[in-house]
Structures are given as structure tokens and as C-alpha cells.
C-alpha positions in Angstrom: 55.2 65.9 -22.5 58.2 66.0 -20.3 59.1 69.4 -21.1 55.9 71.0 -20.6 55.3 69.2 -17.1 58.9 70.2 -16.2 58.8 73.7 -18.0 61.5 75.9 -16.7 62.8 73.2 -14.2 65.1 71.7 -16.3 68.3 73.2 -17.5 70.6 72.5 -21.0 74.3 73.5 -21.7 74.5 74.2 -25.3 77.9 74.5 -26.7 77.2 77.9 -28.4 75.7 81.3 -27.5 72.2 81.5 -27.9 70.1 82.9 -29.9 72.8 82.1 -32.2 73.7 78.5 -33.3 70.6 77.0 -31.8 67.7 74.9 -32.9 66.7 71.5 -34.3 69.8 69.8 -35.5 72.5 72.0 -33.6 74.1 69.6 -31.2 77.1 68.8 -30.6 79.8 68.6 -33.6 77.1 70.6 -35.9 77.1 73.4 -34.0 81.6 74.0 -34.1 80.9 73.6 -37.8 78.4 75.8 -38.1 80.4 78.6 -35.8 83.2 77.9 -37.9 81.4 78.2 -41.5 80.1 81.8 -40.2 83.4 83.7 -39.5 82.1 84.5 -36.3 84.9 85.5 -33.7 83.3 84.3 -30.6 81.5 81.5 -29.1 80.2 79.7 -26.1 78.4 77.5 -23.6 74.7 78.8 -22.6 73.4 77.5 -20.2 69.1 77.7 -20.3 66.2 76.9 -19.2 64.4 73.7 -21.4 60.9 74.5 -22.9 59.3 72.8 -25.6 61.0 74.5 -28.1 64.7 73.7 -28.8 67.1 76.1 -27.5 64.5 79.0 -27.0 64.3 78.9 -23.3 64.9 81.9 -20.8 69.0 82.1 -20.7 70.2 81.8 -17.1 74.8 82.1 -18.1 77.2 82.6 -21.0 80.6 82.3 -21.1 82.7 84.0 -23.9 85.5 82.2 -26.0 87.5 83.3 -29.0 87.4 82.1 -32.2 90.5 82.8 -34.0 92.0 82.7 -37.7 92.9 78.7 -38.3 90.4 77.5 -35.4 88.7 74.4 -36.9 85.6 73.1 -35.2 87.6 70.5 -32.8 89.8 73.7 -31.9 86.1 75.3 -30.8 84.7 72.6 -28.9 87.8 72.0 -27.1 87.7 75.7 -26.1 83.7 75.6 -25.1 84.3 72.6 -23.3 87.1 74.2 -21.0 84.2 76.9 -20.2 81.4 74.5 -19.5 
């Protein structure tokens, strides 16, 4: 009920870049590992609007990091954080 009487009046910082890496269960830690897991070469915060579905809101910023060879989930966070 508090998202859909605060629909697009709330924001979120998720520690990856949307649409990727998003969803139920993708907070925090999970969501390095899963970056990680996929090989991908880049990551990032997104910062969005909260609806009542997770991580689906309209996307306001992005900030790009890279993931390089040997970067383990910590390495990832600690580089999405310094963006945030």
C-alpha cells in the first residue's frame, strides 16, 4: 500500500544497472554475485523511481563501472559504492 500511495515519489539506488540484475531477491551482496557469475564487463548504481513492482520503475541516473578479469563481488560493490 505504501508504494502505490507514494507511486513515483519515492526513489531507490540499486547497486546494478537496471533492467539488468533486478528483481525480487537482488539486493545487496546477491546482486555483485550475480554480476560476477554473468561475465558481464560493466556495472552500476541506478537510481529509480519505486513502484509496486521491484526494480521496474521509470529510471531517473546510471553511473558506469568496470568489471574486470579477477574482480570478485566485494571488488564490484566496493566500486558501485564509490559511484553511489
Amino acid at each position: 500500500q505504501l508504494c502505490r500511495a507514494y507511486e513515483d515519489k519515492m526513489l531507490n539506488v540499486h547497486p546494478a544497472l537496471l533492467p539488468a540484475f533486478g528483481g525480487k531477491g537482488m539486493h545487496g551482496h546477491h546482486v555483485h554475485e550475480a554480476v560476477v557469475a554473468s561475465g558481464v564487463r560493466f556495472s552500476g548504481p541506478t537510481v529509480h523511481f519505486v513502484n509496486e513492482e521491484f526494480d521496474k520503475g521509470k529510471i531517473v541516473a546510471q553511473r558506469h563501472v568496470d568489471v574486470k578479469p579477477g574482480m570478485d563481488a566485494d571488488d564490484v560493490a566496493a566500486s558501485v559504492l564509490a559511484e553511489e
